[in-house]
NUMAR-836846 format. One line per field, with one value per residue (C-alpha): x, y, z; residue number from 1; residue in three letters; chain. Coordinates in steps of 0.05 Angstrom, whole numbers. Layout:
<atoms>
px <- [X;...]
py <- [Y;...]
pz <- [Z;...]
n <- [NUM;...]
res <- [ALA;...]
chain <- [A;...]
</atoms>
This chain:
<atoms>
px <- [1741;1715;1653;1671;1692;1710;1739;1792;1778;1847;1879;1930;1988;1971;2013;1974;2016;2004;1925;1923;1957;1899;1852;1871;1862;1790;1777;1761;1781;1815;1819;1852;1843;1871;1825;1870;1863;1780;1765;1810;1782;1713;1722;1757;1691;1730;1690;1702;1697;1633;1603;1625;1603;1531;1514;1556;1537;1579;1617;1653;1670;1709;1729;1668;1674;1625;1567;1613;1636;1565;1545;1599;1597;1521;1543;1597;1548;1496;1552;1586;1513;1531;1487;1507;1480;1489;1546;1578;1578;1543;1523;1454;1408;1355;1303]
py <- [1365;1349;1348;1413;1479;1514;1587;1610;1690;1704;1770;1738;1698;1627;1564;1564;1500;1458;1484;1449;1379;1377;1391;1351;1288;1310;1313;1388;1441;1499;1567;1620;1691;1747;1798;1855;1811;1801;1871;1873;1800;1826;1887;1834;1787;1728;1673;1628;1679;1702;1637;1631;1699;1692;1616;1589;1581;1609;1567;1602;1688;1715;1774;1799;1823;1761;1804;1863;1820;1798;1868;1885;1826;1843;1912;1889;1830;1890;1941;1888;1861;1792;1730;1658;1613;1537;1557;1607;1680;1709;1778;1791;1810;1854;1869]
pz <- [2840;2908;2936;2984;2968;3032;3031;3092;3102;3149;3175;3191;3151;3154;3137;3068;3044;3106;3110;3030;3054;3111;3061;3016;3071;3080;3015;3010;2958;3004;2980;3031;3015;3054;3087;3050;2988;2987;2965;2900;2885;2889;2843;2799;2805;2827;2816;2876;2922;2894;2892;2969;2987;2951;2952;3015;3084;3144;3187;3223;3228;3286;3245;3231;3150;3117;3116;3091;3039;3019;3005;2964;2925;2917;2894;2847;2816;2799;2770;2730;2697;2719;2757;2773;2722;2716;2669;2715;2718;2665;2648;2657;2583;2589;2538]
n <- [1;2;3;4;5;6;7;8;9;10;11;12;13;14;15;16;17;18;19;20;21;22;23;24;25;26;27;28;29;30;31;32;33;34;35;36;37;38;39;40;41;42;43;44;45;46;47;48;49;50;51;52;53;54;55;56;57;58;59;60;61;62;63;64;65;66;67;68;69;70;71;72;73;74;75;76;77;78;79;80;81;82;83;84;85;86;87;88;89;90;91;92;93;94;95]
res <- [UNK;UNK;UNK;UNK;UNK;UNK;UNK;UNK;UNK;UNK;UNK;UNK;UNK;UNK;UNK;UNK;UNK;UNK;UNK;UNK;UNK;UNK;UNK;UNK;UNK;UNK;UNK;UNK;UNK;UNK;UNK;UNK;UNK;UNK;UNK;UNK;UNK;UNK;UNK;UNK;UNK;UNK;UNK;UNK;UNK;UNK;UNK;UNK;UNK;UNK;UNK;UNK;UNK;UNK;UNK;UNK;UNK;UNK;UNK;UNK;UNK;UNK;UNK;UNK;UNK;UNK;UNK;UNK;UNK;UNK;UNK;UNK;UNK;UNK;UNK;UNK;UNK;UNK;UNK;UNK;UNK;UNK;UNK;UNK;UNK;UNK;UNK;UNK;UNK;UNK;UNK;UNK;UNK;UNK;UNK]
chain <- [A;A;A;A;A;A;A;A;A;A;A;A;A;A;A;A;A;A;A;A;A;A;A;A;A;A;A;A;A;A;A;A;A;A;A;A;A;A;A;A;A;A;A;A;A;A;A;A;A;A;A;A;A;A;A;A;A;A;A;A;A;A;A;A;A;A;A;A;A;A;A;A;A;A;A;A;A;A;A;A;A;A;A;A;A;A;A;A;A;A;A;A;A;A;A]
</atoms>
């Protein structure tokens, strides 16, 4: 419901609950996802994480695994039929 999505990528266990509250102050949707976790979102086609993954911009990776991340969500997009839409994820009709 606000105006900014932004998605946390961590290795690392972060104070998730306290991350929210300072969020919440800024007015900014948080959504944390742990590196371990990104993979088995993917192959699930999360939504928010695609949408960060395909449409968002970087701010900020000292880790290294965005691009990674990009291409599999690329990879999973194609297999599953699916593309963004101004509804959501849709799969994709061919003729």
């Amino acid at each position: 419901m606000s105006d900014y999505d932004l998605l946390l990528i961590t290795r690392d266990k972060v104070p998730e609950k306290k991350l929210r509250m300072w969020a919440q102050d800024f007015g900014v949707d948080l959504f944390v996802v742990h590196l371990s976790d990104a993979d088995i979102l993917l192959e699930r086609a999360h939504t928010v994480l695609l949408d960060a993954l395909m449409d968002g911009r970087v701010l900020y990776d000292d880790i290294g695994v965005v691009d990674q991340l990009k291409k599999k969500s690329l990879r999973v997009t194609n297999e599953l039929g699916i593309h963004r839409t101004a509804y959501g994820w849709m799969p994709r009709y061919t003729n």
